[in-house]
KOLFIVO-699829 format. One record per atom (N, C-alpha, C): residue number from 1; residue in one letter; x negated, y negated, z negated; atom name. Coordinates in nm, 2 decimals. Atoms other than C-alpha are relative to their C-alpha. Example, Ala and Ser with C-alpha at 12.3 -4.5 7.8 and 13.67 -1.06 7.14 Angstrom:
2
(1 A (-0.09 0.12 0.00) N)
(1 A (-1.23 0.45 -0.78) CA)
(1 A (-0.09 -0.12 0.00) C)
(2 S (0.09 0.11 0.00) N)
(2 S (-1.37 0.11 -0.71) CA)
(2 S (0.08 -0.11 -0.08) C)
END
This chain:
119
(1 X (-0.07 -0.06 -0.11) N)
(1 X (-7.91 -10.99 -14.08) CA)
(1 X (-0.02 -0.08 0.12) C)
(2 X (0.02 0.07 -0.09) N)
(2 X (-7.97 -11.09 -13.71) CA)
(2 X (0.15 0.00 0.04) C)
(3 X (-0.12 0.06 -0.04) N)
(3 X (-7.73 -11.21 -13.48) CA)
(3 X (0.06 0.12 0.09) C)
(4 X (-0.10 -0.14 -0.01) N)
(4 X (-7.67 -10.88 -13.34) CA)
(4 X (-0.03 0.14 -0.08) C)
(5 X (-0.06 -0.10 0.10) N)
(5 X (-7.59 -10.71 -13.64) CA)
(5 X (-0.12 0.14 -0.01) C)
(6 X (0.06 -0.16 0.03) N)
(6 X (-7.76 -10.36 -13.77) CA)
(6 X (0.01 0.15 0.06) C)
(7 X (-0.07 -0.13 -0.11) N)
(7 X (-7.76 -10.03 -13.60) CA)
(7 X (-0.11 0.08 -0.09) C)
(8 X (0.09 -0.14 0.12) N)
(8 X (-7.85 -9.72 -13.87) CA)
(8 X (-0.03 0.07 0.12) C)
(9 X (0.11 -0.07 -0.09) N)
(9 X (-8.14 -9.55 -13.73) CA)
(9 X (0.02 0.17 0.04) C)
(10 X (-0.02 -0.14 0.00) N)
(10 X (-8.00 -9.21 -13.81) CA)
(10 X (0.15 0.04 0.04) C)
(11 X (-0.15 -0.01 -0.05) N)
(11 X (-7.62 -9.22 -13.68) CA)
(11 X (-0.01 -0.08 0.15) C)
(12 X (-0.02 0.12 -0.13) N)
(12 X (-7.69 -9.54 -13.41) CA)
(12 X (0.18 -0.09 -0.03) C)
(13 X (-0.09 0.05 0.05) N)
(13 X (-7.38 -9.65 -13.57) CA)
(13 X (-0.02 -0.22 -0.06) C)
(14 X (0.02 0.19 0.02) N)
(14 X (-7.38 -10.11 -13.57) CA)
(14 X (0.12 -0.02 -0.08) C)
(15 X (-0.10 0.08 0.09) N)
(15 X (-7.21 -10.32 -13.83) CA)
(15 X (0.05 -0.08 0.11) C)
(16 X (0.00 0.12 -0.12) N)
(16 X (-7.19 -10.58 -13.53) CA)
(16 X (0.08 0.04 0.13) C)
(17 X (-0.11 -0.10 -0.11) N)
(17 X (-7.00 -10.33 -13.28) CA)
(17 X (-0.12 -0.06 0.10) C)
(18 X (0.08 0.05 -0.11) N)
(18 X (-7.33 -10.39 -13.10) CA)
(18 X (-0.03 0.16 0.09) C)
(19 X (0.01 -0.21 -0.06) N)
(19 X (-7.37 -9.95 -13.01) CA)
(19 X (0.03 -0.01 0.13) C)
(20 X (-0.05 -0.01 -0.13) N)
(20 X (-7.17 -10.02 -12.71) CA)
(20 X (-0.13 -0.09 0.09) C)
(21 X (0.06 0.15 -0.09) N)
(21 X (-7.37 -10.37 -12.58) CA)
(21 X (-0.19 0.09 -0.05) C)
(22 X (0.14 -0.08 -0.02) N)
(22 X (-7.75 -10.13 -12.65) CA)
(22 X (0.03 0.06 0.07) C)
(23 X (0.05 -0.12 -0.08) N)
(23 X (-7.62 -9.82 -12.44) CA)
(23 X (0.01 -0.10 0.14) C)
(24 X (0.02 0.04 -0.10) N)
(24 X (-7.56 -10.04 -12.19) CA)
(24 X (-0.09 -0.06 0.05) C)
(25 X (0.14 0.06 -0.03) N)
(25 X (-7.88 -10.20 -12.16) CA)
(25 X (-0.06 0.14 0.02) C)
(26 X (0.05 -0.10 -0.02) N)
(26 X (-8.00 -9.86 -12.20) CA)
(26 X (0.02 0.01 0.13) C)
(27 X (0.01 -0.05 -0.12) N)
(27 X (-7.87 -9.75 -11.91) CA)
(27 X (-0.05 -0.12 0.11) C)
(28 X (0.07 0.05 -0.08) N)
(28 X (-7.96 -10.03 -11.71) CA)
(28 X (-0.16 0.02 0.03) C)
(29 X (0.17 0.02 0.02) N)
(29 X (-8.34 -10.02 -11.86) CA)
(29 X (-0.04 0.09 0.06) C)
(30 X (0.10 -0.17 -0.08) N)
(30 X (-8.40 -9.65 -11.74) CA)
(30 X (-0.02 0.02 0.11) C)
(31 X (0.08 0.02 -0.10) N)
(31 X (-8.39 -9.72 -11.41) CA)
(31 X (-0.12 -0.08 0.05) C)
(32 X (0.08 0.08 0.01) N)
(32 X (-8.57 -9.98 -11.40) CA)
(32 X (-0.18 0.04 -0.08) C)
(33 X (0.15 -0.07 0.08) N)
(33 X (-8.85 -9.79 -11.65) CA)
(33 X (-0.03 0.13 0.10) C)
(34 X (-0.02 -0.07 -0.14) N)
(34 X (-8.80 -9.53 -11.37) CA)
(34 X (-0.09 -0.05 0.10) C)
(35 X (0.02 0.12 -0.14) N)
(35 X (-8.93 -9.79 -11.11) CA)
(35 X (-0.14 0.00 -0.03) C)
(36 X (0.12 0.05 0.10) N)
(36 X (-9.21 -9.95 -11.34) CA)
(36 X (-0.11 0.20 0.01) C)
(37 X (0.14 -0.16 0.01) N)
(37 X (-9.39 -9.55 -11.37) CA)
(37 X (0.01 0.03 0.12) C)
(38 X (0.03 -0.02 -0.11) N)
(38 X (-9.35 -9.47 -11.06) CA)
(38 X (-0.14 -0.08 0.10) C)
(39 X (0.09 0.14 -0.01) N)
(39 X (-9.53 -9.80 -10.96) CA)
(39 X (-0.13 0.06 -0.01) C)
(40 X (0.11 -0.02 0.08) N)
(40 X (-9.79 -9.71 -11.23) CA)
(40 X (-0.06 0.10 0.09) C)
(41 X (0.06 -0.14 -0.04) N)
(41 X (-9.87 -9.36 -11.05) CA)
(41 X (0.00 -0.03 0.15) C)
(42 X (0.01 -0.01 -0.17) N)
(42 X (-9.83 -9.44 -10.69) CA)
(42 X (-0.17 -0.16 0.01) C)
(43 X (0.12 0.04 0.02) N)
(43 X (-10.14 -9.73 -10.79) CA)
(43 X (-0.12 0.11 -0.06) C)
(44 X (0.13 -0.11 0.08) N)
(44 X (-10.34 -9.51 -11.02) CA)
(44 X (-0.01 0.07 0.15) C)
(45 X (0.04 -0.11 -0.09) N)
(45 X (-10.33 -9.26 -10.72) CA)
(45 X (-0.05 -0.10 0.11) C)
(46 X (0.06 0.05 -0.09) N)
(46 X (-10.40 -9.55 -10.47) CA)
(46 X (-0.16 -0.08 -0.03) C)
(47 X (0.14 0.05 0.06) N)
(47 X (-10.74 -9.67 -10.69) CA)
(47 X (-0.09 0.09 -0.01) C)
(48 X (0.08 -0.14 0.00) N)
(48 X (-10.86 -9.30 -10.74) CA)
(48 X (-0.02 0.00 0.09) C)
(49 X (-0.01 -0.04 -0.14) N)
(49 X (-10.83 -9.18 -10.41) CA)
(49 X (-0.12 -0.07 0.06) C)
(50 X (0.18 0.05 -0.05) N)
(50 X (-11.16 -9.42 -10.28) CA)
(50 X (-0.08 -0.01 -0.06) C)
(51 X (0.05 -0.01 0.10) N)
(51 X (-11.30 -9.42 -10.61) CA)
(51 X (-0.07 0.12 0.04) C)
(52 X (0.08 -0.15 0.00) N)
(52 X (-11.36 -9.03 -10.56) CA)
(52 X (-0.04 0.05 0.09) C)
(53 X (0.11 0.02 -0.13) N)
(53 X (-11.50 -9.10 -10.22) CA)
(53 X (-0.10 -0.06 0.02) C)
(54 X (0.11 0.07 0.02) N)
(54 X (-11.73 -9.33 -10.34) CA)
(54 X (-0.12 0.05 -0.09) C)
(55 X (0.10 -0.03 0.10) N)
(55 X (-11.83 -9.12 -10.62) CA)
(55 X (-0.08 0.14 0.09) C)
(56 X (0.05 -0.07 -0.11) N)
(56 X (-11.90 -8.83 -10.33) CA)
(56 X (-0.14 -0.04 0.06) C)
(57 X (0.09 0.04 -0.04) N)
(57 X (-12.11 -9.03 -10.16) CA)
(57 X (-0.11 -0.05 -0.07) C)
(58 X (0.13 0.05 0.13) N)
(58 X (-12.32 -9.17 -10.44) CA)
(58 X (-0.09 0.18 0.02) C)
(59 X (0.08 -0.12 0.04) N)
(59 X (-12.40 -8.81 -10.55) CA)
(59 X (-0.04 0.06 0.16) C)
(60 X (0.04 -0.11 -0.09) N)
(60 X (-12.45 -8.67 -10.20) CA)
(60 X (-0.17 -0.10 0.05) C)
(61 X (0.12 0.07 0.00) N)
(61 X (-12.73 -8.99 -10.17) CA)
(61 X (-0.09 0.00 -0.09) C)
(62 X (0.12 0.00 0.11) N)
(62 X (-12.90 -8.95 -10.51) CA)
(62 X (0.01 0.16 0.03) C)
(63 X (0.08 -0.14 -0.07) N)
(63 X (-12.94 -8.55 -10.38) CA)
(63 X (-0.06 -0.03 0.10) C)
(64 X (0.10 0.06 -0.12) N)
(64 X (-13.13 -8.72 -10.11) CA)
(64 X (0.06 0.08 0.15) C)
(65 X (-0.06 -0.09 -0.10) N)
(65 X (-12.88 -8.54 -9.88) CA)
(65 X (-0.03 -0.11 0.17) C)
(66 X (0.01 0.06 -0.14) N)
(66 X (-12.95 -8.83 -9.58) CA)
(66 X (-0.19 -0.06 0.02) C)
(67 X (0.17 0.02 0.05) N)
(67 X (-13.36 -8.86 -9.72) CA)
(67 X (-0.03 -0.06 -0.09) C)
(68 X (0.07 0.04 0.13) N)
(68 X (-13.56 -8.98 -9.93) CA)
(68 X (0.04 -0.12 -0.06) C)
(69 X (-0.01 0.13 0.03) N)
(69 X (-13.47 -9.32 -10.15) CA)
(69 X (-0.08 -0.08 -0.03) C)
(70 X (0.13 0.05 0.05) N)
(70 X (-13.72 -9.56 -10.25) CA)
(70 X (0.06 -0.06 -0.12) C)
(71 X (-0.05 -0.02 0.17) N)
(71 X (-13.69 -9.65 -10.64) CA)
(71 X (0.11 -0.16 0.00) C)
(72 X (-0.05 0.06 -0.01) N)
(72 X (-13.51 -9.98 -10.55) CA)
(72 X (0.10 0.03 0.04) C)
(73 X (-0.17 -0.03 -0.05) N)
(73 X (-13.23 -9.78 -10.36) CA)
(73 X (0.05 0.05 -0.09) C)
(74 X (-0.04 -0.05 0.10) N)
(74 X (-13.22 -9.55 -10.66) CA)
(74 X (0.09 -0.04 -0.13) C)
(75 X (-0.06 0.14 0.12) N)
(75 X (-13.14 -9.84 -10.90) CA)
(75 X (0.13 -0.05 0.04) C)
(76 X (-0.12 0.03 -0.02) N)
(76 X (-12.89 -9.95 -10.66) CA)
(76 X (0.11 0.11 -0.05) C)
(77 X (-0.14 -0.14 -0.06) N)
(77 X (-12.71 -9.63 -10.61) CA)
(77 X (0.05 0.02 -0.16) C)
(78 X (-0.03 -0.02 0.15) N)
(78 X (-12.76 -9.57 -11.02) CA)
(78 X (0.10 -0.12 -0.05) C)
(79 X (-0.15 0.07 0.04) N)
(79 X (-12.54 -9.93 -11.07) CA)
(79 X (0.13 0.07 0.07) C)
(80 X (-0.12 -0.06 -0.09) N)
(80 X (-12.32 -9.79 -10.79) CA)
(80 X (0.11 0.08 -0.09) C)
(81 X (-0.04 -0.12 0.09) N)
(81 X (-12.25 -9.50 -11.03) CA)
(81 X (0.06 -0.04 -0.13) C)
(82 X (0.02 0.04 0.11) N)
(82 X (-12.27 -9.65 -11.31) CA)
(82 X (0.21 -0.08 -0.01) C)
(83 X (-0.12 0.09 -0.02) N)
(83 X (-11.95 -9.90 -11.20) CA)
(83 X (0.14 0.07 0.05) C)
(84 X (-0.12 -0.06 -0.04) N)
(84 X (-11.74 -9.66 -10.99) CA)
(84 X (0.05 0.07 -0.12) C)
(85 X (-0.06 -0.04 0.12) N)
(85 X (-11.74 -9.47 -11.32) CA)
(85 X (0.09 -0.06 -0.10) C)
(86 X (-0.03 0.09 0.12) N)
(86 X (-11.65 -9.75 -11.53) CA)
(86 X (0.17 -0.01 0.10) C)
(87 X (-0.11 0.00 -0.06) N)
(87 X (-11.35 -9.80 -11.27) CA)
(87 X (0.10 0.14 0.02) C)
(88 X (-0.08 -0.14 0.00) N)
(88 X (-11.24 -9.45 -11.27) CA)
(88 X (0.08 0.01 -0.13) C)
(89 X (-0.05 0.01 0.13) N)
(89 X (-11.20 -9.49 -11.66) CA)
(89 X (0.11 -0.09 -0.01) C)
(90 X (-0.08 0.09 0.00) N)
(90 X (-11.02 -9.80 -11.61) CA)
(90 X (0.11 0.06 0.06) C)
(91 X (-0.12 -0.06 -0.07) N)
(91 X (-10.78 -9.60 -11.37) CA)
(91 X (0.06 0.06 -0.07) C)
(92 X (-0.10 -0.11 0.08) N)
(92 X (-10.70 -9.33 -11.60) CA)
(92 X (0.08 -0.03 -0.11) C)
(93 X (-0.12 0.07 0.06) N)
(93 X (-10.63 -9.56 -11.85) CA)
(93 X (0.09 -0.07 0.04) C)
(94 X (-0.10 0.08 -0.06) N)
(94 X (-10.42 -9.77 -11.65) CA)
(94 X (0.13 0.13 0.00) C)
(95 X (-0.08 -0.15 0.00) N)
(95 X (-10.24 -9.39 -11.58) CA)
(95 X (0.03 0.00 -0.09) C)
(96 X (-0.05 -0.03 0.11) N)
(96 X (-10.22 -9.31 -11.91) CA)
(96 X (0.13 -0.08 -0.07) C)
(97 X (-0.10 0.07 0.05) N)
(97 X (-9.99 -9.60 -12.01) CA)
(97 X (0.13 0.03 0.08) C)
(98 X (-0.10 -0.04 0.01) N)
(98 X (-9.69 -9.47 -11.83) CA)
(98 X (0.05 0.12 -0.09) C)
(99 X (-0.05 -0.11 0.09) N)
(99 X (-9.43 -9.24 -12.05) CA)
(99 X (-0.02 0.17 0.05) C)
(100 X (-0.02 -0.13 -0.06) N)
(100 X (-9.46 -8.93 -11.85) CA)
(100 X (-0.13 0.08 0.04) C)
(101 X (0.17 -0.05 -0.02) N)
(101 X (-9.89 -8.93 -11.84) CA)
(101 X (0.02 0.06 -0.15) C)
(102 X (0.02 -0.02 0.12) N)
(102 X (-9.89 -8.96 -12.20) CA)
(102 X (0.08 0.12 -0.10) C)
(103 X (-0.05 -0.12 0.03) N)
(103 X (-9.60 -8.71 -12.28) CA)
(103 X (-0.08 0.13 0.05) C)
(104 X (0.06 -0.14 -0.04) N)
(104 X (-9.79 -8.47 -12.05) CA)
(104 X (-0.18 0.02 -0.08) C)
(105 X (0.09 0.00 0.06) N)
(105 X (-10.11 -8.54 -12.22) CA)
(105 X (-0.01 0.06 -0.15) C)
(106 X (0.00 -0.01 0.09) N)
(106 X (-9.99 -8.50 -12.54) CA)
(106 X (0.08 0.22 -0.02) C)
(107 X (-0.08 -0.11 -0.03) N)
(107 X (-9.86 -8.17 -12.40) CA)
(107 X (0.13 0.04 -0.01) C)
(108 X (-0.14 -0.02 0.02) N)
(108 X (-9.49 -8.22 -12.42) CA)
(108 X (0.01 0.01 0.17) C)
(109 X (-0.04 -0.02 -0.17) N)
(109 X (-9.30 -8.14 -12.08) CA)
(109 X (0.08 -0.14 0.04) C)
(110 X (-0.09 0.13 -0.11) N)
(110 X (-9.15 -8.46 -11.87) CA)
(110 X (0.12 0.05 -0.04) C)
(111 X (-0.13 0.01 -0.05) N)
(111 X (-8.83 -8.59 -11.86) CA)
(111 X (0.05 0.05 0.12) C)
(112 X (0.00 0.01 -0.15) N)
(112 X (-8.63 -8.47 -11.58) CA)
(112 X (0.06 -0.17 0.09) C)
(113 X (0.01 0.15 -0.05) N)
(113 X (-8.61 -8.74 -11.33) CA)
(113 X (0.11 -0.06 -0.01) C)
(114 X (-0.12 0.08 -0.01) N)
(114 X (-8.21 -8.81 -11.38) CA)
(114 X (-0.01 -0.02 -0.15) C)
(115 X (-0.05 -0.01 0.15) N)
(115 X (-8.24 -8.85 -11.79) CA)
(115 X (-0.06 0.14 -0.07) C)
(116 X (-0.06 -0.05 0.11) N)
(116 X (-8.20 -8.67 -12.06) CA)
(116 X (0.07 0.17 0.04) C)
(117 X (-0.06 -0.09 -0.06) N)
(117 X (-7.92 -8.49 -11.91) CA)
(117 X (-0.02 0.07 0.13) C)
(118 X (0.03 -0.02 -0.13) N)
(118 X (-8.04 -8.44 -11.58) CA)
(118 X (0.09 -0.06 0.12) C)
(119 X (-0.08 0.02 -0.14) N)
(119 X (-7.80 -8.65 -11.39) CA)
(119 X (-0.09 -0.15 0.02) C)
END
């Protein structure tokens, strides 16, 4: 037994009268996890955002849209691609790890933003 006691998984009921001393962490932690995704999504969106201007410009240079390349710019431009891509993945996974990507990913609908309850 730890030192704060047992809490049955299917009632939430503690030997330890600990039920009270979790919700209240609970309620602290949710805003706070609140905070933390938000975070998550207001970066993800600030990493994408020049990412998918850079991936623009790649493709609008390898269609030779400003002329011709010579096979050394080609190479460049192909790592170019090569890396913004690899950073794009990195972003979505970075995304992914909040609760409210992966809920929606997994096709369940969001929490609303007060809880549970909606307050």
């Amino acid at each position: 037994m730890h030192a704060y006691g047992r809490v049955d998984p299917y009632t939430g009921d503690s030997e330890g009268g600990d039920a009270e001393a979790i919700a209240a962490l609970v309620d602290v932690l949710q805003p706070l996890d609140q905070v933390r995704a938000q975070v998550l999504r207001r970066v993800a969106h600030a990493l994408r955002t020049p990412m998918t201007s850079v991936l623009g410009f790649v493709e609008m240079l390898a269609e030779g849209a400003v002329g011709p390349l010579t096979e050394d710019q080609r190479r460049a431009l192909a790592a170019v691609d090569r890396n913004v891509h690899r950073l794009m993945t990195l972003i979505d996974a970075f995304d992914q790890n909040h609760p409210e990507q992966r809920r929606e990913s997994a096709g369940e609908p969001s929490a609303p933003a007060g809880g549970a309850d909606g307050n």
